[in-house]
Backbone bond lengths (Angstrom), bond angles and torsions (degrees), N, CA, C in turn:
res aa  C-N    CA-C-N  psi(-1)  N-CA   C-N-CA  omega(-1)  CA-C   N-CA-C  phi
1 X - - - 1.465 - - 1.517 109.47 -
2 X 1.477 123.19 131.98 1.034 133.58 177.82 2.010 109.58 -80.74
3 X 0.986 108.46 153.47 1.362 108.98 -173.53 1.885 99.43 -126.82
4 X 1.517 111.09 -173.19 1.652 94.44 -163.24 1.480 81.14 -112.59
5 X 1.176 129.77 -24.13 1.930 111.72 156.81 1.390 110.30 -42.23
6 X 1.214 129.19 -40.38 1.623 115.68 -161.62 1.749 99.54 -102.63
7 X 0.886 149.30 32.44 1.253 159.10 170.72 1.578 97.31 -88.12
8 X 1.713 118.67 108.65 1.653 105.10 -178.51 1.775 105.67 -85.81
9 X 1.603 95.61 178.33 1.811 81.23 -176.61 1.405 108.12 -92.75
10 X 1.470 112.71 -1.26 1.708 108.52 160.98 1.114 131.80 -90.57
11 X 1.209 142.77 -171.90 1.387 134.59 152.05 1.449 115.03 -150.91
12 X 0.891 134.58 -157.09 1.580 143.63 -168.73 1.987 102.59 -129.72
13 X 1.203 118.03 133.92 1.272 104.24 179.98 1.508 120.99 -122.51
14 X 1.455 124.81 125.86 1.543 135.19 -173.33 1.531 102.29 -96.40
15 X 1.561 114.85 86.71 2.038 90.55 -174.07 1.851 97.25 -87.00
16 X 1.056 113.91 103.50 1.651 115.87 170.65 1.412 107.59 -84.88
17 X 0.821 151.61 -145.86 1.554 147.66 172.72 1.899 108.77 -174.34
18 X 1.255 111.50 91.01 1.034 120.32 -165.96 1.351 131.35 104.10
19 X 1.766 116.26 21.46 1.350 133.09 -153.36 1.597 75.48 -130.40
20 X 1.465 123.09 114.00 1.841 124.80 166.94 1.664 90.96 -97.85
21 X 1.572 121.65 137.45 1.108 117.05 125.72 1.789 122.28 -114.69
22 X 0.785 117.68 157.80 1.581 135.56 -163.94 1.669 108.77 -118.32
23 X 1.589 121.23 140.32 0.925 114.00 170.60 1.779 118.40 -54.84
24 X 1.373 115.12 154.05 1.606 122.53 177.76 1.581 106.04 50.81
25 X 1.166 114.69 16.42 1.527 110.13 166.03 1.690 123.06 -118.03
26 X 1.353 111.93 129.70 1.548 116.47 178.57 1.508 111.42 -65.37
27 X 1.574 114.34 119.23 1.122 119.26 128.65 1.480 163.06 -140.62
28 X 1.369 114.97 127.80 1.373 126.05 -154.59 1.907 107.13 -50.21
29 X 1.045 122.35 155.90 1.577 134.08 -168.11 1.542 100.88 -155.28
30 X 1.026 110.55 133.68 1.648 139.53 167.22 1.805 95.18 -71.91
31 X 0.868 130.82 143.84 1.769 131.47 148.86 1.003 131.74 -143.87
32 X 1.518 117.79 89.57 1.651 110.49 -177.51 1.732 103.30 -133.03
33 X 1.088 132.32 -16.29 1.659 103.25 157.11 1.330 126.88 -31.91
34 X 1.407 131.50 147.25 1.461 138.46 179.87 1.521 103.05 -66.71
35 X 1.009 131.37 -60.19 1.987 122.76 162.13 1.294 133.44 -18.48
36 X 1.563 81.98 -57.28 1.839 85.23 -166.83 1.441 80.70 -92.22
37 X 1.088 170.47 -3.39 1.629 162.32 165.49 1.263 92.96 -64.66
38 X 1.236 133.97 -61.58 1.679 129.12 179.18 1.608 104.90 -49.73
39 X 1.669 110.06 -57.94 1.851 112.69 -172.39 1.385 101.30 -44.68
40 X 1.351 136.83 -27.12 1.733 139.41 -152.45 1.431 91.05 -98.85
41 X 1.291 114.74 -52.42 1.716 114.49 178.79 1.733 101.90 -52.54
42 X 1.216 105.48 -60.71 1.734 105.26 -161.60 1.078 106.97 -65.22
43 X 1.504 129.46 -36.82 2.104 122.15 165.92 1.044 116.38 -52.06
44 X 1.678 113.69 -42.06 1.434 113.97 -174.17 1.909 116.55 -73.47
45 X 1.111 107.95 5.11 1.522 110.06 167.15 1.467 111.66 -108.10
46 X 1.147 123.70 -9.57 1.728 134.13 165.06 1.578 107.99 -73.18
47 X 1.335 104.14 152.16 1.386 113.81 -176.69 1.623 96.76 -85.91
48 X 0.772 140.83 -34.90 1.716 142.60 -170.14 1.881 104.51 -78.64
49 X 1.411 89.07 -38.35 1.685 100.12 -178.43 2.284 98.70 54.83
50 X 0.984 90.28 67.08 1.894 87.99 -178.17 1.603 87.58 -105.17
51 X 1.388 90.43 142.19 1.778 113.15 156.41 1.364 112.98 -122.31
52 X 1.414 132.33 115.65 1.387 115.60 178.63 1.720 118.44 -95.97
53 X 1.545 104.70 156.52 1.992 95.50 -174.19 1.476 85.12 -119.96
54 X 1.259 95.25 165.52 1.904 107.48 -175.54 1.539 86.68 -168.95
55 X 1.248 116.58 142.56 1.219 129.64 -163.10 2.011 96.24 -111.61
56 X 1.560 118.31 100.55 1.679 87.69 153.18 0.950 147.57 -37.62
57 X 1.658 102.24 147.55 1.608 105.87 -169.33 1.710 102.45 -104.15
58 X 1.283 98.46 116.09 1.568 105.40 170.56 1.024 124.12 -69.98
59 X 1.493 124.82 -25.98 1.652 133.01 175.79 1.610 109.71 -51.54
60 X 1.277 139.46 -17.81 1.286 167.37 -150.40 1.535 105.53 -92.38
61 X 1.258 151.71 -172.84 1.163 163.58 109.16 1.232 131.91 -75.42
62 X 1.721 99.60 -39.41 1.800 91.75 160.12 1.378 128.61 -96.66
63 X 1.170 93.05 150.98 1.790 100.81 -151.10 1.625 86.31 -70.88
64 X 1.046 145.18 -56.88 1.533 154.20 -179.78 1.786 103.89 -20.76
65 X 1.344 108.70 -32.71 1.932 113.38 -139.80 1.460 95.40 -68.30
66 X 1.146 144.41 140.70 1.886 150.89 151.00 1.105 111.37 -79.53
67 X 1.217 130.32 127.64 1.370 112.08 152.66 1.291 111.98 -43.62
68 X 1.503 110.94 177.14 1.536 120.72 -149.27 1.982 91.42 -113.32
69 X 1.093 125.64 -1.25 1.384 133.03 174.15 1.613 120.86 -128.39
70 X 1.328 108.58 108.45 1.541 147.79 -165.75 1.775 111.85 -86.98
71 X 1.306 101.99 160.60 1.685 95.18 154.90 1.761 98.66 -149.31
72 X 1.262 114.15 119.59 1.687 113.82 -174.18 1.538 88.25 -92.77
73 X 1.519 108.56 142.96 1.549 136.96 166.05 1.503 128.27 -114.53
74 X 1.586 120.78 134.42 1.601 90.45 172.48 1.252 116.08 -87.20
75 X 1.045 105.76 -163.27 1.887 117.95 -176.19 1.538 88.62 -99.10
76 X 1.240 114.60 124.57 1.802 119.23 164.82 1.121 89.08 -119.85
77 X 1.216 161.68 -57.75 1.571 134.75 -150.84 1.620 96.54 -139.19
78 X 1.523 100.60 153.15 1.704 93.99 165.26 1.752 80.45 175.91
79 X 1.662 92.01 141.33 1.515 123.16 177.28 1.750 100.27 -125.65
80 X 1.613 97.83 161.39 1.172 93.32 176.07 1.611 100.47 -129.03
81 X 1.452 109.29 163.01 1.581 119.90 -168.92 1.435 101.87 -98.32
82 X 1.038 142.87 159.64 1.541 160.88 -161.08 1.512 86.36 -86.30
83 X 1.200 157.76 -33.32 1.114 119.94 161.06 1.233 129.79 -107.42
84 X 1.082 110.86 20.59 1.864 124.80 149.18 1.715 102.53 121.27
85 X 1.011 125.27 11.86 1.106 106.99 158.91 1.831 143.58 -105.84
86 X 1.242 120.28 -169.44 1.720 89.05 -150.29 1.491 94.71 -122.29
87 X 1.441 119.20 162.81 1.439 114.72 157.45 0.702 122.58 -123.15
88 X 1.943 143.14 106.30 0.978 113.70 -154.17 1.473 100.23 -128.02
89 X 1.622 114.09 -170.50 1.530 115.03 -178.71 1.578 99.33 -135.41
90 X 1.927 118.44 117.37 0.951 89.92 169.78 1.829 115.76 -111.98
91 X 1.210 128.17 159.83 1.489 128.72 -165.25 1.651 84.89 -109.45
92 X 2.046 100.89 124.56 1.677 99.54 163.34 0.828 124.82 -79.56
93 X 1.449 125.27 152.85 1.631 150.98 176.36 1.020 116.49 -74.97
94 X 1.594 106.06 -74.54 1.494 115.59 -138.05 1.517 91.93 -176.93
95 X 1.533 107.77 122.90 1.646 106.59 155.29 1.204 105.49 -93.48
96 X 1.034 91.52 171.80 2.114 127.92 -156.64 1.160 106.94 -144.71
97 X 1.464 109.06 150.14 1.854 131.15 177.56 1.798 90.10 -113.86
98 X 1.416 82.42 137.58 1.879 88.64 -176.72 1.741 79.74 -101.75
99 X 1.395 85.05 150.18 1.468 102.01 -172.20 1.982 101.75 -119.96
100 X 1.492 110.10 -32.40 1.702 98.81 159.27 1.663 92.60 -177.54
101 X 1.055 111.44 166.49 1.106 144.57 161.93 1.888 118.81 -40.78
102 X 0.783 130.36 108.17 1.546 117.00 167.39 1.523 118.42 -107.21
103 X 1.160 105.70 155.18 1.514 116.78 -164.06 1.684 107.92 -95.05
104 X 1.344 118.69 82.04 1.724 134.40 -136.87 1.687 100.48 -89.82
105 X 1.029 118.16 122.15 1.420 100.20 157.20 1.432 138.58 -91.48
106 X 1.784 104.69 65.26 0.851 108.04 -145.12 1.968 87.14 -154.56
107 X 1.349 114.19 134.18 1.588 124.08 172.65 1.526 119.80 -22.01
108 X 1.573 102.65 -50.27 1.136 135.23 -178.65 1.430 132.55 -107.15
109 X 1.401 110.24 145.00 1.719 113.18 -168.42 1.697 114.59 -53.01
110 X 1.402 111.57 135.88 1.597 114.50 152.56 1.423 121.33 -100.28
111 X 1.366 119.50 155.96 1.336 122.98 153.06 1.262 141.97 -111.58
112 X 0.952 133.09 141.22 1.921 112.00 167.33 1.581 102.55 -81.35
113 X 0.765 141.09 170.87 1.386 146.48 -158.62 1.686 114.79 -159.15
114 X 1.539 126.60 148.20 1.389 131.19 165.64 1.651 97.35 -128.64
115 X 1.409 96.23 118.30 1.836 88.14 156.89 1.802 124.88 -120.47
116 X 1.518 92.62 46.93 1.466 117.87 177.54 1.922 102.29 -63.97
117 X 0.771 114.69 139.72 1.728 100.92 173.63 1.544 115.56 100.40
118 X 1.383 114.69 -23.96 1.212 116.73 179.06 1.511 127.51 -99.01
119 X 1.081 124.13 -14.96 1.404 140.50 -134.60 1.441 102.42 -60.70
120 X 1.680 122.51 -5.13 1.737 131.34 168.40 1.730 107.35 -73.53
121 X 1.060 98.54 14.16 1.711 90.32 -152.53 1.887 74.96 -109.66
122 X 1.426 116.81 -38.16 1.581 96.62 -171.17 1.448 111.35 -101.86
123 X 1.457 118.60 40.23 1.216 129.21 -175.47 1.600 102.19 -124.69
124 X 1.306 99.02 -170.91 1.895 97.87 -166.15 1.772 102.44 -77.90
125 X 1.704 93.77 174.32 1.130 88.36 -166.05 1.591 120.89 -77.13
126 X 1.031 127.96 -164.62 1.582 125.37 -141.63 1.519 108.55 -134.47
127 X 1.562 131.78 98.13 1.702 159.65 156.90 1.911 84.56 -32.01
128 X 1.478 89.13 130.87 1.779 103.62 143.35 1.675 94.43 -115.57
129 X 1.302 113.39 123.02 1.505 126.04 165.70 1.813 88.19 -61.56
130 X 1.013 114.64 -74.33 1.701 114.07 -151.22 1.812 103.51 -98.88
131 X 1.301 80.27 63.37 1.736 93.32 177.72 1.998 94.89 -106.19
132 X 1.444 108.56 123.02 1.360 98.52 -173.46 1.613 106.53 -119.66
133 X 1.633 110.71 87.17 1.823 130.84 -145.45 1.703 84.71 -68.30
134 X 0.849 143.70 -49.41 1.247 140.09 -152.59 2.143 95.04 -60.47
135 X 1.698 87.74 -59.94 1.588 80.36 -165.82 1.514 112.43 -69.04
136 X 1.456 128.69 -29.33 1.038 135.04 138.09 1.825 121.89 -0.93
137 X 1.215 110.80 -86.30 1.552 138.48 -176.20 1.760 105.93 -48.90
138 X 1.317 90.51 -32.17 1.137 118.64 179.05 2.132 121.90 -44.51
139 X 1.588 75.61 -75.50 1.364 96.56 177.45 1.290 104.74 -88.62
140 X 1.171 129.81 -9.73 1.607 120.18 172.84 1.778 105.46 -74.75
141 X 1.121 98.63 -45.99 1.576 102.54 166.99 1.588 130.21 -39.49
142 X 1.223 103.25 -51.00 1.657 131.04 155.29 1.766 109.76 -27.22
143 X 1.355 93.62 -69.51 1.297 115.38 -151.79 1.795 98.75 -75.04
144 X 1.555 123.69 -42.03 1.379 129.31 177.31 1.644 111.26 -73.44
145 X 1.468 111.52 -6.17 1.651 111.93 -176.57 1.993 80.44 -107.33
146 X 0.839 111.29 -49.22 1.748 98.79 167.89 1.406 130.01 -33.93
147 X 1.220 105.32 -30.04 1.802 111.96 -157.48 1.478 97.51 -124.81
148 X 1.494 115.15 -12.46 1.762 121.86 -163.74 1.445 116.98 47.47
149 X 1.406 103.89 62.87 1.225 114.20 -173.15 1.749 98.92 -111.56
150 X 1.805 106.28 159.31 1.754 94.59 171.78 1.227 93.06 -115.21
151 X 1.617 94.74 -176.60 1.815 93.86 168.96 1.752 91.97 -173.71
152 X 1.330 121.24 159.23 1.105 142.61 177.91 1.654 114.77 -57.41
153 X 1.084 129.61 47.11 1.675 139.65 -159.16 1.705 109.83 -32.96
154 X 1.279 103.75 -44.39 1.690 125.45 -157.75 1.770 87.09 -80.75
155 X 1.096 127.34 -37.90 1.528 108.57 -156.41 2.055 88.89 -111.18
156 X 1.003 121.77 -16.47 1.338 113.49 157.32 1.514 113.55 -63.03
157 X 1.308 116.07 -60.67 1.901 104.46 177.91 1.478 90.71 -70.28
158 X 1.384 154.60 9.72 1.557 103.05 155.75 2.072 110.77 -102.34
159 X 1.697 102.81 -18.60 1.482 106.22 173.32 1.705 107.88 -26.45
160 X 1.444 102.69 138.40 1.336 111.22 153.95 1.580 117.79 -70.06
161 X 1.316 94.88 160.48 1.718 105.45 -152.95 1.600 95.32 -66.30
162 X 1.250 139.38 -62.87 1.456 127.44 -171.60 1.712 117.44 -59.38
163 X 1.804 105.22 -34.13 1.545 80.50 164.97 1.660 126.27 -84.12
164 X 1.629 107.42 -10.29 1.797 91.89 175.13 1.464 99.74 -75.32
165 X 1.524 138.33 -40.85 1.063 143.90 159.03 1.760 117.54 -9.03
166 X 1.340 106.53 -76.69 1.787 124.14 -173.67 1.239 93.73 -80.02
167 X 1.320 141.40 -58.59 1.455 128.81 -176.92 1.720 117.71 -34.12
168 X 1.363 105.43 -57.83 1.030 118.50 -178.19 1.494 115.49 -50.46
169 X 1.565 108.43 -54.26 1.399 114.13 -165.43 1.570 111.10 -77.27
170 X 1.546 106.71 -15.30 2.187 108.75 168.28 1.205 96.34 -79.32
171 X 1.194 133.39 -64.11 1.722 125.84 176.73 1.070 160.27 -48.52
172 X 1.399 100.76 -20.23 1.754 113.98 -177.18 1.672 90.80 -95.70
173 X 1.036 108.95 171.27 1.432 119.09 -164.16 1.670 106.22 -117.67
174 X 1.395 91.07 92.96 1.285 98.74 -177.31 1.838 118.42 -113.54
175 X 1.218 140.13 -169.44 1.243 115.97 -172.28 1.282 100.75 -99.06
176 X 1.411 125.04 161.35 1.649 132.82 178.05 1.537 111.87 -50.15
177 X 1.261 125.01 -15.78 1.554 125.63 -171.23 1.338 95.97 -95.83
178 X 1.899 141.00 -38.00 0.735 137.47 -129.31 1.883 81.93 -120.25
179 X 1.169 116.62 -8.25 1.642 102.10 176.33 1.295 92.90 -99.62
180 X 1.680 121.75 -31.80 1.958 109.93 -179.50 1.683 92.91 -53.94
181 X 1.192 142.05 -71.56 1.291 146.00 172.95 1.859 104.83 -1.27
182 X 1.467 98.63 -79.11 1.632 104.98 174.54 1.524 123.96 -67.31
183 X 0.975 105.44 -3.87 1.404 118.36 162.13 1.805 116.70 -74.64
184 X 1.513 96.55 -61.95 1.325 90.36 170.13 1.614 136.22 -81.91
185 X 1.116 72.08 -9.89 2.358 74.78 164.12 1.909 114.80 -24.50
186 X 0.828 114.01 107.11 1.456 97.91 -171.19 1.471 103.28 -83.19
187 X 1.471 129.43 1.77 1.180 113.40 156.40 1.655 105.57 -139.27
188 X 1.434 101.54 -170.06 1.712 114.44 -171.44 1.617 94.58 -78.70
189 X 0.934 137.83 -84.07 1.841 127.17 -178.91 1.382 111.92 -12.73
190 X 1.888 119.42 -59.44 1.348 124.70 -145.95 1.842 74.61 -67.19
191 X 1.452 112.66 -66.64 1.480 106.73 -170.17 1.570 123.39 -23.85
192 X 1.402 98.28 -66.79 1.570 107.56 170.35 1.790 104.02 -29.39
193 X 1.226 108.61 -92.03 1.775 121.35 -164.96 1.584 105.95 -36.54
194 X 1.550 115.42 -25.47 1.130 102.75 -177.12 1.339 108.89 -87.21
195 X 1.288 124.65 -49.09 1.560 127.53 174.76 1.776 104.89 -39.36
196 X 1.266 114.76 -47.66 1.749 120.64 177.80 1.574 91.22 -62.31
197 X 1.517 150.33 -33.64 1.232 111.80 -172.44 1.259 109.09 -100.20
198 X 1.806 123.97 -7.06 1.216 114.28 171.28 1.563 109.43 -76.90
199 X 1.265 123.34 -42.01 1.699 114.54 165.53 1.559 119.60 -32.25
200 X 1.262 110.23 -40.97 1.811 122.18 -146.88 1.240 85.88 -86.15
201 X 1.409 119.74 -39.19 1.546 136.56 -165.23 2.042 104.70 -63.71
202 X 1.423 94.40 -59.49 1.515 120.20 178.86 1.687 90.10 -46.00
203 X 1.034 124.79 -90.89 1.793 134.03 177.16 1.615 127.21 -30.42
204 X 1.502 108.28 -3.35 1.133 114.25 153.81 1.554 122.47 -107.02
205 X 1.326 108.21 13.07 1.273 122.20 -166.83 1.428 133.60 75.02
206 X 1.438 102.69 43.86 1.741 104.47 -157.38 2.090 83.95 -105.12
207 X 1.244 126.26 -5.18 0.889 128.66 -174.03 1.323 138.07 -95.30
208 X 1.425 160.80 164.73 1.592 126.64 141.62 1.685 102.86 -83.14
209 X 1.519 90.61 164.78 1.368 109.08 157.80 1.608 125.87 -35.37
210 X 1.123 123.37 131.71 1.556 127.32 166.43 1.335 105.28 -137.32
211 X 1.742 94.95 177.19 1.806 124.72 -154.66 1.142 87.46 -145.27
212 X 1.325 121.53 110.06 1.854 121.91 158.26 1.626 98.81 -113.86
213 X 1.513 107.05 121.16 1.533 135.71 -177.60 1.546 96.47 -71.25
């Protein structure tokens, strides 16, 4: 368990664009660019081992710009493939406010970082009182006979509410603006209602087609 003393004020930066991670939620990453192969080496000699993701902001002109709201993860698992590349899994922490840019000597991006504002994110996981799973399950059902998608039915109605919650919202294939959105939910409900209007949204055709494996 990470504590908010050991949170450094830099971090390492992964900008994927359409890759959500969420606090207390796993997610798996491919890694074989020469950069981020160094970023995986240099976490993995840190005691925290953090990788942070930040999604570019396209609203911007420069192609470089991040949005200014992050979610840093550690490294819990990672193997490597016979020809050097990695698979790894990272579990979120803690989002972060990037506070600027640093000039890194290093392949790969740094940040300075604030994780003032978050401090629910390194605490246990997170109750929707007025989470209503039935109608929920409901329209998720809708939406996976929409797209001809499968999914594990039996272990979704028993998931606890923040991981069917975050699972859902890293996985379904939504657009990079619309996971910064679920990213910034500052709580587990707002997340929920929003994921229900990007679904509802998707089902009127506001979406493309997707494939969840």
């Amino acid at each position: 368990m990470i504590h908010p003393a050991d949170l450094p004020d830099t971090v390492s930066v992964f900008p994927l664009p359409g890759a959500l991670l969420l606090p207390r939620s796993p997610l798996p990453l491919h890694i074989f660019e020469p950069r981020y192969l160094q970023m995986l080496d240099d976490a993995l000699k840190t005691k925290e081992r953090l990788i942070a993701m930040v999604q570019p902001n396209p609203s911007v002109s420069d192609e470089n710009k991040l949005h200014r709201i992050g979610c840093a993860g550690r490294v819990t698992q990672f193997s490597e493939t016979e020809d050097g590349r990695y698979l790894i899994t990272l579990t979120g922490v803690s989002r972060f406010r990037i506070v600027s840019e640093l000039d890194a000597f290093t392949p790969y991006r740094r940040c300075a970082v604030s994780w003032d504002g978050f401090d629910r994110d390194l605490g246990k996981a997170e109750k929707d009182d007025g989470f209503n799973r039935p109608k929920f399950l409901t329209l998720l059902e809708r939406f996976f006979l929409s797209r001809q998608l499968s999914t594990d039915w039996e272990s979704m109605k028993d998931a606890e509410d923040e991981l069917l919650v975050n699972s859902l919202s890293m996985l379904l294939d939504f657009d990079p603006e619309e996971k910064q959105a679920l990213l910034e939910a500052p709580c587990l409900r707002t997340r929920r209602e929003t994921l229900v209007t990007l679904i509802e949204f998707a089902m009127r055709g506001g979406s493309n087609e997707e494939k969840l494996q």
